[in-house]
N, C-alpha and C positions, 0 to 999 in steps of 0.2 A: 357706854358713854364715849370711849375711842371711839368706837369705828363712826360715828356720829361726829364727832368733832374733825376726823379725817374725812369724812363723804363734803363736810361743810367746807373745809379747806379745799378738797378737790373743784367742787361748784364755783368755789370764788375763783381759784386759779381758772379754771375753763370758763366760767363768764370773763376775769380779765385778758386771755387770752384773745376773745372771742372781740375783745373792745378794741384793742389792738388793732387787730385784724383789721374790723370795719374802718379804724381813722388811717388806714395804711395800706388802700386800695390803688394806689396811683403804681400805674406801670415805670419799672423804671429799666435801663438798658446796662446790662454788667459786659466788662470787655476783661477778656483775660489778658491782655497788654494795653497800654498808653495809646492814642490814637498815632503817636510820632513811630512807637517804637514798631508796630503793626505794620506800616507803610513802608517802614525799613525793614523787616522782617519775611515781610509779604505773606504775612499768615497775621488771619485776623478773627477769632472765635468770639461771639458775644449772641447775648440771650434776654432775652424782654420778660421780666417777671414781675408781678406784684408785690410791690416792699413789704408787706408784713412776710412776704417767703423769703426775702433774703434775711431779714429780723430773725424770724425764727429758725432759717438755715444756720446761721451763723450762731446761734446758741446753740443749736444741738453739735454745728462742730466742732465748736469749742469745749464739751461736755465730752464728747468721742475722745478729743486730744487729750483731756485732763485727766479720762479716764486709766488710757494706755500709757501715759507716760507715767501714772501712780505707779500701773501693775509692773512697768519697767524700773521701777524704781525701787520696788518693793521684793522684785525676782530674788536682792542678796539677800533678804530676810527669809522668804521661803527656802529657800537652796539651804542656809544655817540650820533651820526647821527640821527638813528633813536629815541633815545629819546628825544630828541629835537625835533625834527619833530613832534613825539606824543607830546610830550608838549606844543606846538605851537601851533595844531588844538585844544589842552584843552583851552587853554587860548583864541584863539578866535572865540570858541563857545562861552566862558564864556561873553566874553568881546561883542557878540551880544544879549546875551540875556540879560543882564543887560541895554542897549542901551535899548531895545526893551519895557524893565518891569522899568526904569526908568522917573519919573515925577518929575523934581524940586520942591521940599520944598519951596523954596524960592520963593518972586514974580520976583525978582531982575533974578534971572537965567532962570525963565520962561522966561523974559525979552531976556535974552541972549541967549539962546537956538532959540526962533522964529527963526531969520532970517537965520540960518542954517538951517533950516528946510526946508526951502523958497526956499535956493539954490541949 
């Protein structure tokens, strides 16, 4: 019943995409500086594309940006992650060989210790 109700969400997103598209075939002229600043510059880049590509350029850039600056964001929570992780197998390595190299002092916890042993 998911994957059915995800195929139906996909169909709709790519027909609206697809609507888009068609009301947004007019060519339009992108300049990467101002027409003033170009002339003073004496460099001048620009490119003729059909607006639903800058539409859609422009979400998927902004999807790219929001994604890497998550995972930049996110880098101190991993980094903490893994030291714990590493801390965890310090502690129990440590915590097995003390079990291992441990013999009660006591007779009383000799005592108590048996029956766990047993189990």
């Amino acid at each position: 019943m998911i994957r059915y109700l995800r195929y139906l969400f996909l169909g709709l997103l790519a027909l609206g995409l697809i609507i888009v598209a068609l009301a947004n075939r007019e060519i339009v002229l992108l300049r990467l500086l101002p027409a003033e600043l170009s002339d003073f510059a004496g460099f001048s880049w620009q490119v003729e594309l059909p607006l639903f590509l800058v539409v859609f350029g422009g979400i998927i850039a902004g999807l790219l940006i929001g994604f890497v600056w998550e995972w930049l964001r996110a880098a101190r929570h991993r980094a903490e992650a893994a030291e714990a992780k590493r801390e965890a197998k310090t502690l129990k390595r440590e915590v097995r060989r003390l079990k291992q190299t441990a013999t009660p002092q006591d007779e009383v916890l000799a005592l108590l210790e048996e029956p766990r042993k047993a189990g």
